[in-house]
N, C-alpha and C positions, 0 to 999 in steps of 0.2 A: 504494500500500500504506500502510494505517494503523498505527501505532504506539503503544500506550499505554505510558505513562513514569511512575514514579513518581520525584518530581524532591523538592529540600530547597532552598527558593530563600533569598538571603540579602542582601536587597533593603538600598539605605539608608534609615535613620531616617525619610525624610517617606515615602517608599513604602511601609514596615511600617506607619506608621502610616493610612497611606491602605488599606492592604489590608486590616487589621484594622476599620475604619471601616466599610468595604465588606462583610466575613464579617457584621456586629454589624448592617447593614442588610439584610443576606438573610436572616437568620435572624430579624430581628424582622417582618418581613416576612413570613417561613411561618410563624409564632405568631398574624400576625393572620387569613390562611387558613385559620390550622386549627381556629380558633375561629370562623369563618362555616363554616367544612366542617360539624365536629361538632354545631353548635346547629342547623344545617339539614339535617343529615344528606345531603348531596351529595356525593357521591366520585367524580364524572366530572370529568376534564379538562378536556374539552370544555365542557361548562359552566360550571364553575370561571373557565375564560379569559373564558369570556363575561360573567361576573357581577364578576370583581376585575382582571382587566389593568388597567385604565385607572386604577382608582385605586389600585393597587400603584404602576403607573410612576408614578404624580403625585406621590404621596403618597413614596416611599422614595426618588425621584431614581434609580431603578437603570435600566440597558441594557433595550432589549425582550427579550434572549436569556436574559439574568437572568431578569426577570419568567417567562420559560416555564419557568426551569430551579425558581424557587421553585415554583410549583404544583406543578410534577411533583414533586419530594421533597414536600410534603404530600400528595400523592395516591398515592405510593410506600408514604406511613408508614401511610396508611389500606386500602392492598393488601388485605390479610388481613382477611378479617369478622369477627374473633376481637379484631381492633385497634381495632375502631370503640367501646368502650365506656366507654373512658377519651379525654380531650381531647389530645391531641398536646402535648407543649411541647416548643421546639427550645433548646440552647445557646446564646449569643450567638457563640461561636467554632467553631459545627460546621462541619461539612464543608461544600465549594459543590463542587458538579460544574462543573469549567470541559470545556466542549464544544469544537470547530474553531471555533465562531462567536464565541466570548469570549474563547478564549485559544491563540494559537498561536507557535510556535516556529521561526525562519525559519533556514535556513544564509544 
């Protein structure tokens, strides 16, 4: 059985700052997808992976689960046909979806 948690973590100083480091490369990370999204007009996933994984990973030094979790939030934001007409831009501190693959919580 799964579990969703909404948790307030209160990490030390070098972890905050690693975590926040980490938020500021995902998210500049879907600003560079969603500006090949938008100029190319390509909203599949599928292709997405196929056209930027490699140089996402290279390029931002993130996890492979990351790399998947960025596309999908770009291709989340471009969901709606009604979204596609303006370019996406993300936070530097928005939101990450940490999944079982990136983040879990053990007893």
């Amino acid at each position: 059985m799964l579990y969703t948690l909404k948790i307030r973590l209160y990490p030390p100083s070098k972890q905050t700052n690693q975590l926040l480091k980490t938020m500021e490369q995902f998210n500049d990370a879907c600003n560079l997808i969603s500006k090949f999204t938008f100029e190319n007009k390509i909203f599949s996933k599928a292709i997405l992976q196929r056209l930027c994984y490699y140089q996402i990973r290279n390029e931002f030094k993130l996890s492979s689960q990351m790399v998947i979790r960025v596309i999908a939030k770009v291709v989340e934001s471009y969901s709606d046909k009604n979204k596609r007409e303006n370019q996406h831009k993300f936070k530097p501190y928005g939101a990450i979806v940490y999944d079982d693959r990136i983040f879990s919580i053990r007893n």
